[in-house]
NUDONU-68875 format. One line per field, with one value per residue (C-alpha): z, x, y. Coordinates in nm, 4 decimals, always signed. Last residue first. Example, Ala and Ser with C-alpha at 12.3 -4.5 7.8 and 13.67 -1.06 7.14 Angstrom:
% residues 2
w +0.7140_+0.7800
u +1.3670_+1.2300
v -0.1060_-0.4500
//
This chain:
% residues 521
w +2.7135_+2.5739_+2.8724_+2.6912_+2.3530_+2.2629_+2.0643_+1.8590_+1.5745_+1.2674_+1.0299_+0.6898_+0.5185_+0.1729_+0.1793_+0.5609_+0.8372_+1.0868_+1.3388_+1.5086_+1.7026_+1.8383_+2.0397_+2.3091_+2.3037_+2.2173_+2.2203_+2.0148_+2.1270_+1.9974_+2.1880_+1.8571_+1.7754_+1.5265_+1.5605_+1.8329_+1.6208_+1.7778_+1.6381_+1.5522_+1.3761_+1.0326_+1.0695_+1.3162_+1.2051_+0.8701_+0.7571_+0.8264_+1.0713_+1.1576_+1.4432_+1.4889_+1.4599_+1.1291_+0.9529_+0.6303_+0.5578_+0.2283_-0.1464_-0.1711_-0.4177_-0.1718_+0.0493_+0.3478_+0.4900_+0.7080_+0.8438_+1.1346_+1.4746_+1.6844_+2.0654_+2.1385_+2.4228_+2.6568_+2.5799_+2.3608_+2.6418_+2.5443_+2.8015_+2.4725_+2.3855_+2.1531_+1.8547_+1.6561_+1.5342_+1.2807_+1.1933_+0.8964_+0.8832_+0.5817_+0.5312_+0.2792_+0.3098_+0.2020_-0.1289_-0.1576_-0.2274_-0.2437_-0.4989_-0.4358_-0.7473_-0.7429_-1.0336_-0.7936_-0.8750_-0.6465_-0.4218_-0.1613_-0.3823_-0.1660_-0.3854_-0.1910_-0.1108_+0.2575_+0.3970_+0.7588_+0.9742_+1.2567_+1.5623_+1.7933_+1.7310_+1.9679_+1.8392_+2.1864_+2.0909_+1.7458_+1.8461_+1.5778_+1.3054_+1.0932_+0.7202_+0.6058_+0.2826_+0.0837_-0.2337_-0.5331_-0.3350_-0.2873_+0.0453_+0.0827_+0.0135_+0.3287_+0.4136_+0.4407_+0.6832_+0.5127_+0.6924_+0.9400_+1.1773_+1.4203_+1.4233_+1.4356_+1.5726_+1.4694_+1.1269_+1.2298_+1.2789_+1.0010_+0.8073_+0.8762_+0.9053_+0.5164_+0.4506_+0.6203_+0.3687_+0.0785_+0.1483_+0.0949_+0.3669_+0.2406_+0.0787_-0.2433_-0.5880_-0.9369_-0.8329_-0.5586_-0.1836_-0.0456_+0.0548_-0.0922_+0.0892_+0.0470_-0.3653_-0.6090_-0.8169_-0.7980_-0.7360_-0.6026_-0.6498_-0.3988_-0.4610_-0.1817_-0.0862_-0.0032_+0.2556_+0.2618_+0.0338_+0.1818_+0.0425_+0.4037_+0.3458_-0.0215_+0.0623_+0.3853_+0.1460_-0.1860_+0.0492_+0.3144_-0.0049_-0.2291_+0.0706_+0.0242_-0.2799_-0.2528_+0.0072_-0.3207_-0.4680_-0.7103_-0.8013_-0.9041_-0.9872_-1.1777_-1.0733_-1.1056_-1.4793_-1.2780_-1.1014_-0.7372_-0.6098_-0.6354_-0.5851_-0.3821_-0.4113_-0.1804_-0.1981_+0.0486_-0.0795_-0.1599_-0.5469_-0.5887_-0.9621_-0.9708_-0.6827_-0.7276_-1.0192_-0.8917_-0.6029_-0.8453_-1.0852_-0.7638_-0.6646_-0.9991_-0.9684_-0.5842_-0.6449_-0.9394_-0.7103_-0.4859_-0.6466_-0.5238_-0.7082_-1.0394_-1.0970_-0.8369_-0.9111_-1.2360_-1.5038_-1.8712_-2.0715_-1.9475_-1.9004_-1.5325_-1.5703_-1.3908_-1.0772_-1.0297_-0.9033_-0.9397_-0.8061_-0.5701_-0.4528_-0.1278_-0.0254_-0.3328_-0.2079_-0.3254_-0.5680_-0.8552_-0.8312_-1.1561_-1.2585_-1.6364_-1.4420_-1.2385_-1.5189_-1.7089_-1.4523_-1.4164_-1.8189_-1.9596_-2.2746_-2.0382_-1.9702_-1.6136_-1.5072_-1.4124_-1.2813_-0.9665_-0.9825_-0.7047_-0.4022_-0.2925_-0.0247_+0.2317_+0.5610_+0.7836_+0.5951_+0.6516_+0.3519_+0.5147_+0.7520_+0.4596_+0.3722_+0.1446_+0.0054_-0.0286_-0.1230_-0.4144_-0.4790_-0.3885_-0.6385_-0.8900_-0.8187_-0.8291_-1.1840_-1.3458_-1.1779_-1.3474_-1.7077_-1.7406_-1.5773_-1.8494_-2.1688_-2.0113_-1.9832_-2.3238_-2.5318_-2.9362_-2.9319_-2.8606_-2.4788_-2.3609_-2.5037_-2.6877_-2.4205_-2.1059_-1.9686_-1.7865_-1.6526_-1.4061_-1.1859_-1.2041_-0.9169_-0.5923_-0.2081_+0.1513_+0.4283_+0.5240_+0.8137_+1.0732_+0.9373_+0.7084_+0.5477_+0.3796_+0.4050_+0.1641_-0.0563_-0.1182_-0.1336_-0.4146_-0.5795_-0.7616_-0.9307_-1.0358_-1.1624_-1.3535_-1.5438_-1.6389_-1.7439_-2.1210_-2.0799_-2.3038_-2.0661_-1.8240_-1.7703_-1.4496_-1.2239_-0.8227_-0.6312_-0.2394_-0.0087_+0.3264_+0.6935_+0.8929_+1.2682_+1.2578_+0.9331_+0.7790_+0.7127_+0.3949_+0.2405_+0.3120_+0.0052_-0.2687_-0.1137_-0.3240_-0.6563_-0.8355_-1.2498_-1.4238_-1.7775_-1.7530_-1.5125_-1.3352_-1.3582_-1.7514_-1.8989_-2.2284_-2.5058_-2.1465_-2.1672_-1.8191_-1.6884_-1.3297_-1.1308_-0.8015_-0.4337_-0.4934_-0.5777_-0.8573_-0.9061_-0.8460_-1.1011_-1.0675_-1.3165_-1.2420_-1.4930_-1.3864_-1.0531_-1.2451_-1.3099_-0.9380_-0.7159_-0.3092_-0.1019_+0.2197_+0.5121_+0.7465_+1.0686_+1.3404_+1.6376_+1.3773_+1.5496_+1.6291_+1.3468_+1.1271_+1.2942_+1.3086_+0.9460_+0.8606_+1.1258_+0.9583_+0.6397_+0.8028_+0.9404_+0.6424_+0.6978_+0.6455_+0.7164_+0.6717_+0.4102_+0.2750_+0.3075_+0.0753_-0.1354_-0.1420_-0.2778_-0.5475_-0.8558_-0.6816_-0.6707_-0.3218_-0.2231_+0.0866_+0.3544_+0.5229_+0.6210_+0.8500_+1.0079_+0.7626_+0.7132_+0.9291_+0.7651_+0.8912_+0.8865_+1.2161_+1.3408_+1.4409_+1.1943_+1.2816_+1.0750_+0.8666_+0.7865_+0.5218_+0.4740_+0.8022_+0.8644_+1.1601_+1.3754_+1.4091_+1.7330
u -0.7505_-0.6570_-0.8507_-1.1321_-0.9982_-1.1679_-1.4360_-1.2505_-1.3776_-1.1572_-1.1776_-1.0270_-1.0417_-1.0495_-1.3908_-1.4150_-1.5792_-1.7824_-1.9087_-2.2259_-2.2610_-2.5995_-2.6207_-2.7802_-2.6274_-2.2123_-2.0543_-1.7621_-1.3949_-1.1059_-0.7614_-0.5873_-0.5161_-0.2131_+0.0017_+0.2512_+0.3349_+0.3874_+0.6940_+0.6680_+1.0130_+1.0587_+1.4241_+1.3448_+1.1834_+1.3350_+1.1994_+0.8823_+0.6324_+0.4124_+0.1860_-0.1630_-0.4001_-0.2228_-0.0499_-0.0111_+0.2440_+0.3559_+0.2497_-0.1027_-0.3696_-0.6101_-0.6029_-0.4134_-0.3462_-0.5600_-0.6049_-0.7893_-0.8613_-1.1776_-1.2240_-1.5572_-1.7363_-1.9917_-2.3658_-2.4598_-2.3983_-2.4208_-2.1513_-1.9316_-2.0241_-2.2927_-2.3081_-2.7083_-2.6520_-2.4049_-2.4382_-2.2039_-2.1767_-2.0315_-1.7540_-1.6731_-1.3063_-1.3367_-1.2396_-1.0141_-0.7472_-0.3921_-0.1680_+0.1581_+0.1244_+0.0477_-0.2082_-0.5030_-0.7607_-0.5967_-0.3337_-0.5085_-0.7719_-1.0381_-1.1186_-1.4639_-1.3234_-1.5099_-1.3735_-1.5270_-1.3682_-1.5118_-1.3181_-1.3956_-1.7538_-1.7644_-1.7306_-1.6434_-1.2837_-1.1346_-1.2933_-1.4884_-1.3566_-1.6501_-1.6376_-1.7133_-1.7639_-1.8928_-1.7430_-1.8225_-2.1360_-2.2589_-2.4603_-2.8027_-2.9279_-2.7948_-2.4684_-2.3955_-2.0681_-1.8086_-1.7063_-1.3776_-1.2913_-0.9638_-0.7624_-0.3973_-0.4043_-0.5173_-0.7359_-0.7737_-0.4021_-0.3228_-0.5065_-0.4133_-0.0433_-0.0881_-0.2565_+0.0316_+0.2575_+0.0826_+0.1696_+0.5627_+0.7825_+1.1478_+1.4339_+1.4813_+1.4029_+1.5975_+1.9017_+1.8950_+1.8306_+1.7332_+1.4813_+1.1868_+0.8551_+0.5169_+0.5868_+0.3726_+0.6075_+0.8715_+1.2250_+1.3569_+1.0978_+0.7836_+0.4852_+0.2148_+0.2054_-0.2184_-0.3191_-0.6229_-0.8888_-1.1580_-1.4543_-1.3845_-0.9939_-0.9532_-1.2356_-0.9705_-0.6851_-0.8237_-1.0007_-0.6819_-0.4601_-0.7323_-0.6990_-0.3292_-0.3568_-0.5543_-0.2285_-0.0533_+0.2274_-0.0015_-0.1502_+0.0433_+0.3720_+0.2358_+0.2400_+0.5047_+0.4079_+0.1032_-0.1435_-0.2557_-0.0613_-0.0525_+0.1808_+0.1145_-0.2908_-0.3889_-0.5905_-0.5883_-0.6127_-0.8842_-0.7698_-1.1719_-1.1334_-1.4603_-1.4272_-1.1058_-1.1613_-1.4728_-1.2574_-1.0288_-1.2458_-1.4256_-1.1315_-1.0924_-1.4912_-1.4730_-1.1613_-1.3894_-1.7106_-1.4838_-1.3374_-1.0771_-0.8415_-0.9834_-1.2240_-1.1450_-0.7416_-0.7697_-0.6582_-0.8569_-0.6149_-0.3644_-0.0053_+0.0598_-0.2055_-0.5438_-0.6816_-0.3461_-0.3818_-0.1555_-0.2409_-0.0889_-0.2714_-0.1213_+0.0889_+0.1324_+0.3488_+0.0776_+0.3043_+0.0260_-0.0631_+0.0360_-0.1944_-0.3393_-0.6822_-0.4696_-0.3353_-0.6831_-0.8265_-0.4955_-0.5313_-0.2397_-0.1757_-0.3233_-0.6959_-0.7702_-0.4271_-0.0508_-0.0199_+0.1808_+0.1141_+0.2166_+0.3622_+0.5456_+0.6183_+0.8453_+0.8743_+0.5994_+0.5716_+0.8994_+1.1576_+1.3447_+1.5136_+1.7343_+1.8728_+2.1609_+2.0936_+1.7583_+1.6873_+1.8918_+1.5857_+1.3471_+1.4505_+1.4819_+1.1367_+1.0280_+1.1953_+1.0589_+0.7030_+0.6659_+0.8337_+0.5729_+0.3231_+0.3925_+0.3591_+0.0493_-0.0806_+0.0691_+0.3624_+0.2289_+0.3273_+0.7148_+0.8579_+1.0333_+0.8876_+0.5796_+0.4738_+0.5969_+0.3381_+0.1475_+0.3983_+0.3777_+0.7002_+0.8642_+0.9227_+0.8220_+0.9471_+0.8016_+0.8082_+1.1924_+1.2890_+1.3308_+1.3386_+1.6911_+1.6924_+2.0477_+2.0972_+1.7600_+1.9063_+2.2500_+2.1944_+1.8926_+2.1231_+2.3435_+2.0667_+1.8662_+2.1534_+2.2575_+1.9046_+1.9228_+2.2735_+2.1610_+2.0142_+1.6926_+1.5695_+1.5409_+1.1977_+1.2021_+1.4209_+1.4072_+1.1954_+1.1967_+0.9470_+1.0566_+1.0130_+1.0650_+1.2002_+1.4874_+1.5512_+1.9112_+2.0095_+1.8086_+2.0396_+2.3238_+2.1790_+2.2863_+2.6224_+2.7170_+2.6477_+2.4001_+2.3579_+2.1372_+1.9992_+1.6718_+1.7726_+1.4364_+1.2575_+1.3402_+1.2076_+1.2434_+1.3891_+1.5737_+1.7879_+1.9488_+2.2739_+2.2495_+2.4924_+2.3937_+2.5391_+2.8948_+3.2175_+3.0640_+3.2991_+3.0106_+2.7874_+2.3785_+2.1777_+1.8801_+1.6536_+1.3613_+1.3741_+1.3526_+0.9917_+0.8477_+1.0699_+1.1184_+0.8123_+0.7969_+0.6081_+0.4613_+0.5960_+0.4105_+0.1583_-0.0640_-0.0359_+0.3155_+0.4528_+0.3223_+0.5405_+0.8352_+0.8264_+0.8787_+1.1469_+1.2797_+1.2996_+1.5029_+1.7291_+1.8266_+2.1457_+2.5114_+2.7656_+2.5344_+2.3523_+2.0971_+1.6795_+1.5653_+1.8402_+1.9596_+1.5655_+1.6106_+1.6621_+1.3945_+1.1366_+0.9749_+0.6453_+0.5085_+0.2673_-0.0636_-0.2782_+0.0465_-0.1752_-0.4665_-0.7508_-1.0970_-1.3902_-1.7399_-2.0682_-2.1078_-1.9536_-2.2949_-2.4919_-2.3648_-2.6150_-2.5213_-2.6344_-2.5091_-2.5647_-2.6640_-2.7706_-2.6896_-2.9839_-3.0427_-2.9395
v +1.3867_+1.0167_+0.8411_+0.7150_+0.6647_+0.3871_+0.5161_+0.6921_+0.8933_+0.9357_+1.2372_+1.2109_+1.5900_+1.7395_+1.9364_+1.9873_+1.7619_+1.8704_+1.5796_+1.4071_+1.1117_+0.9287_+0.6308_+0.8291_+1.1290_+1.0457_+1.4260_+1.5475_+1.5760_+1.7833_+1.6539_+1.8090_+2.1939_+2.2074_+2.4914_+2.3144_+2.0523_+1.7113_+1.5090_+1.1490_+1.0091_+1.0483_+1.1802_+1.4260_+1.7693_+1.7644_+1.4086_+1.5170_+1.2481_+1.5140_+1.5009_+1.6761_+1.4016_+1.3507_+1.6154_+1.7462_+2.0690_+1.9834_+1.8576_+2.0575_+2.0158_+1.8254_+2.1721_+2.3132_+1.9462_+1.7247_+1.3636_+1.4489_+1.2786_+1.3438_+1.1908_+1.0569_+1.1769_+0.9852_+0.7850_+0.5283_+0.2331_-0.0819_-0.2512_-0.2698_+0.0806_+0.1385_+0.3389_+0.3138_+0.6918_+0.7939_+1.1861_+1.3754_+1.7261_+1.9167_+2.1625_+2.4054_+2.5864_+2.9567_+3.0620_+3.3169_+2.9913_+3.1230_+3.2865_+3.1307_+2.9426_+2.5619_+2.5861_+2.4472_+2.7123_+2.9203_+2.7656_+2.4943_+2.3936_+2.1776_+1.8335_+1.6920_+1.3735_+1.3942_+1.0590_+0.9837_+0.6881_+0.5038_+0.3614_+0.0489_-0.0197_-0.3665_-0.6834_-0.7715_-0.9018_-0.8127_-0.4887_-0.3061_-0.0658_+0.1427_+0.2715_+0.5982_+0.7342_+1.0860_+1.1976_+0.9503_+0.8173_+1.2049_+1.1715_+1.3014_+0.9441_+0.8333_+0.6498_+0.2936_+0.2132_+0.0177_-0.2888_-0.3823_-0.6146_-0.5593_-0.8834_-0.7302_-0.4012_-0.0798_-0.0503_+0.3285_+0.4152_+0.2085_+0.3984_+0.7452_+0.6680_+0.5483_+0.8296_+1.0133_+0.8197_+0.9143_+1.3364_+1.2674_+1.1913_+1.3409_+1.3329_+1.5679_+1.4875_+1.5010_+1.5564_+1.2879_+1.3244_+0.9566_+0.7523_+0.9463_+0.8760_+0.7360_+0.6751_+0.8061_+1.0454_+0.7671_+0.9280_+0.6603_+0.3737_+0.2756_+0.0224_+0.0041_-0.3569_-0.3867_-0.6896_-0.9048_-0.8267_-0.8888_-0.6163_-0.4390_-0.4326_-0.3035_-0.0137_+0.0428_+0.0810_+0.2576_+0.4639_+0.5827_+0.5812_+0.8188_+1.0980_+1.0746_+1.1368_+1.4212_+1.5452_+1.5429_+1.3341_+1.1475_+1.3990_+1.7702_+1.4881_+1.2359_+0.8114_+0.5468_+0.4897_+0.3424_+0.6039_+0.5063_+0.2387_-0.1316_-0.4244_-0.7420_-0.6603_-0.9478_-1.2693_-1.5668_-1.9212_-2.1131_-2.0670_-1.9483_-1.8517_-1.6752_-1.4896_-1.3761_-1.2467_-1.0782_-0.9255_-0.7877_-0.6114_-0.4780_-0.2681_-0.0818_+0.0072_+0.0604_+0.3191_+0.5232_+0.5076_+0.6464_+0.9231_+1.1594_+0.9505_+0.9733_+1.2806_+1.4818_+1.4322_+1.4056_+1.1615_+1.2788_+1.1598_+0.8483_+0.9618_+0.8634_+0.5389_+0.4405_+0.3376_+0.0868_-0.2876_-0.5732_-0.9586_-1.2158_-1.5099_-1.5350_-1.8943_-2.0198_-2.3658_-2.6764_-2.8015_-2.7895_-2.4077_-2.2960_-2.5996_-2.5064_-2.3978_-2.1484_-1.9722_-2.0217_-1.7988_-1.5484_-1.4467_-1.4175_-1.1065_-0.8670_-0.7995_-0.8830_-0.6880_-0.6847_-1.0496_-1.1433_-1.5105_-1.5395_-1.4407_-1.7617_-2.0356_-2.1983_-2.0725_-2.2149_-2.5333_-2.5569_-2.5664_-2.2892_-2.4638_-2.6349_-2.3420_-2.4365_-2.7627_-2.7732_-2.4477_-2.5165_-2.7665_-2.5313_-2.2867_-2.5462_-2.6757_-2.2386_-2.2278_-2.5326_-2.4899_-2.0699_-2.2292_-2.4896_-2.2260_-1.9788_-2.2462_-2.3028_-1.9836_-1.9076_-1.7263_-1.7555_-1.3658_-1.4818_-1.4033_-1.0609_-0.7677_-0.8899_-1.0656_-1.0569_-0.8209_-1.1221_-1.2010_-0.9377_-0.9730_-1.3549_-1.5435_-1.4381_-1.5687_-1.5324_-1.3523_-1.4429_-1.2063_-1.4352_-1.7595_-1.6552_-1.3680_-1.3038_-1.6938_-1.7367_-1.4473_-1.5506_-1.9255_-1.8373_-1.5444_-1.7969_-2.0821_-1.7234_-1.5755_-1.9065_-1.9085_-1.5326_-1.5385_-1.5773_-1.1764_-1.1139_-0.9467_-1.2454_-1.2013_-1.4986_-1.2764_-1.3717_-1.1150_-1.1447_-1.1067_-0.9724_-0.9575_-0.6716_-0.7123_-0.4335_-0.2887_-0.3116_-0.6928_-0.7249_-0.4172_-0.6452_-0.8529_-0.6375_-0.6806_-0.9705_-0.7959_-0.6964_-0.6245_-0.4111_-0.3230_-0.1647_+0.1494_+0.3091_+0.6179_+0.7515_+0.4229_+0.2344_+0.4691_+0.6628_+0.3493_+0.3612_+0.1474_+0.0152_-0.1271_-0.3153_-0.3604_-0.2931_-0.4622_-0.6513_-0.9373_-1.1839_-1.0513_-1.1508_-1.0277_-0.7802_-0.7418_-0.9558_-0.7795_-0.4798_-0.4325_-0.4792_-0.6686_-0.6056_-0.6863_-0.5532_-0.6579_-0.3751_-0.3655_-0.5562_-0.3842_-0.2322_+0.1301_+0.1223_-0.0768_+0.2035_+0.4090_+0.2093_+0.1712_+0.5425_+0.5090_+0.2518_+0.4626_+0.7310_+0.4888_+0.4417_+0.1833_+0.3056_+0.0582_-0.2570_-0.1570_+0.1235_+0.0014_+0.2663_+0.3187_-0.0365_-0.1218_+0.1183_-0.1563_-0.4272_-0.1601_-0.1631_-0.3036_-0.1951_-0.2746_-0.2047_-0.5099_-0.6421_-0.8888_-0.9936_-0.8566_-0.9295_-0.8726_-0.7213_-0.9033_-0.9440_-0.6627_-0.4655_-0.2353_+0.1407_+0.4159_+0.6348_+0.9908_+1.2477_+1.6247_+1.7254_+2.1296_+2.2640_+2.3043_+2.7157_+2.8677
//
């Protein structure tokens, strides 16, 4: 038999100069406007969406943290009288996804009491949309929100949603970094100060603090460098150094699926932007993405919503975690194109897990628990940069190679030549071989089985039927919980020959090897 032919090698380093993300690594954000669809209330919470969150809880050992806000947190003013959680009127002129005049009421904040052992972030409104309440709202919803969440589920607090963006729509084109930090300390003193009176417990060091600055981009009216140079951070209370990330926009030409989410080199590009930012500025605080997906204009439908995308999650993610950043908040919406699942049926879409959310299965399965390190894995020349990647998981305690994880971003058209018809692909699947040698055990042994999980789907183009080591996680099956599908083979193993591993992986496919998975048979 002929020696299969290897088109990319790598070779396992040890942990030592691997990073370690934070708890939690990934989590959500959730539109401010749709967060009662998501989360429900007292009388009728989504359990559908805790299971989501169960699952990831599973493998990371904690829920992820949500962060509610995005656009609409600084449109929301607070009524009283409102009899239910939040009214939303739609200017189409503006936005067809979400409503840009809104007002919540008092149950807006059952919605906080719904998901078992989640802690949130939430948005107070600093835009004010040209609204005169905005100043009272915030002084209103501060008792609401801080008794809503108390220590438990309290993650920590944001004021304001991309600032950066406020000009020309909501502040005057002489609107500056300075003039935004004045208004950024007024409003988070007089949030502590209300603080103060009604939640005393929260002013811990523990529990008191803030996303921030939550800007939209390097380029943008503010610029974060000067932001923090003009003394945003005088208090002492930003707790992550918040930033927004999206590859590219809904409507911007030339977005493909190959060429922009099944990209790498693309995804280390948009990445890197950030982590020279934060380099330079040096807040000595911890950076994450607090809002990011993949296309923004809450994403297309044929890409953001396929299995591809899903492909781009697990890179965009792990690529985020190895160059330290320290946690992504996917964004959600109803009826966002982009989002990991749809909350509830609407006429526009129906409920469901959508393809993202199995990449986000796939990488929190592979980060594991809290403390694992992680670092990209160099490949060989044979390998395409844009298409071929791997990165490596060691143990938080022996520094052992825990898990590794093979992207093949090849694009693989499931209908023919991706249109979506029911005409499928004659084409038959490509795969490639990738071999890591230099694997040791934690005793240093290089020899044994390793046990294979995939991340697959029919093709990058499709929108159903994707599965993770051989488990769906449909809302049809059981409500988002794990169910095993008896079509799917899984248990596959591949041999460990001194310090050597070898694997097939096809054109649109995640493969994880796991080291650790000794008795798993």
């Amino acid at each position: 038999m002929a020696e299969p032919t290897i088109h990319a090698v790598g070779r396992i380093s040890s942990s030592i100069n691997a990073i370690q993300p934070l708890d939690g690594f990934v989590s959500y954000s959730i539109e401010f406007s749709s967060f009662p669809d998501f989360a429900g209330n007292k009388s009728n919470p989504n359990d559908f969406s805790n299971n989501l969150l169960d699952n990831l809880g599973a493998f990371s050992g904690i829920k992820p943290y949500i962060r509610v806000g995005g656009n609409t947190q600084d449109f929301a003013i607070y009524n009283s009288e409102l009899p239910f959680a939040l009214n939303g009127t739609y200017n189409l002129s503006r936005s067809a996804d979400y409503p840009t005049t809104i007002e919540i009421g008092p149950s807006y904040f059952e919605s906080y009491s719904t998901w078992p052992n989640v802690r949130f972030s939430h948005g107070f409104n600093m835009g004010g949309n040209h609204d005169g309440r905005q100043w009272e709202t915030l002084l209103q919803t501060v008792p609401l929100a801080c008794k809503a969440l108390g220590k438990d589920k309290l993650y920590l607090w944001e004021y304001g949603n991309e600032p950066d963006l406020f000009v020309p729509a909501v502040r005057t084109t002489d609107y500056n970094e300075s003039d935004y930090v004045a208004e950024w300390l007024k409003g988070t003193r007089a949030i502590r100060s209300v603080l103060e009176e009604s939640c005393p417990d929260l002013l811990g060091n523990d529990t008191y603090g803030y996303l921030a600055p939550s800007f939209a981009g390097t380029t943008n009216h503010l610029k974060q460098p000067q932001t923090w140079a003009d003394g945003i951070n005088a208090d002492g209370d930003i707790k992550f150094f918040s930033s927004h990330n999206y590859i590219s926009g809904a409507e911007t030409p030339g977005v493909t699926l190959q060429g922009t989410l099944m990209n790498h080199t693309r995804t280390a590009l948009s990445v890197g932007i950030h982590t020279a930012e934060n380099a330079t500025i040096q807040p000595g605080i911890p950076y994450i993405l607090g809002e990011t997906n993949s296309l923004y204009h809450q994403g297309r439908p044929g890409l953001s919503n396929s299995f591809g995308a899903a492909l781009w999650a697990v890179d965009f993610a792990l690529h985020c975690a190895a160059v330290g950043i320290g946690r992504v908040h996917f964004h959600m919406g109803t009826n966002y194109r982009y989002a990991s699942w749809q909350p509830i049926p609407t006429d526009k879409t129906t409920i469901g897990t959508k393809p993202p959310y199995y990449g986000n299965i796939a990488s929190s399965a592979f980060l594991g628990p809290a403390g694992t390190l992680i670092a990209p894995v160099p490949l060989s020349d044979a390998a395409d940069p844009d298409t071929d990647v791997a990165y490596a998981a060691y143990s938080p305690t022996s520094g052992a190679l825990a898990r590794l994880l093979i992207l093949n971003l090849r694009a693989y058209n499931y209908t023919l030549n991706g249109t979506g018809g029911a005409e499928l692909n004659p084409a038959p699947r490509p795969e490639r071989t990738y071999r890591f040698a230099g694997i040791r055990g934690e005793g240093g042994e290089g020899e044994g089985e390793v046990l294979v999980r995939r991340l697959r789907a029919n093709g990058s183009d499709a929108v159903t039927g994707v599965t993770w080591d051989g488990w769906s996680y449909n809302y049809e099956l059981d409500r988002g919980k794990p169910v095993r599908l008896e079509n799917v083979t899984v248990g596959e193993r591949v041999g460990l020959v001194d310090g050597v591993v070898e694997v097939k992986v096809s054109d649109s496919e995640a493969v994880v090897l796991d080291f650790e998975a000794e008795n798993d048979k």
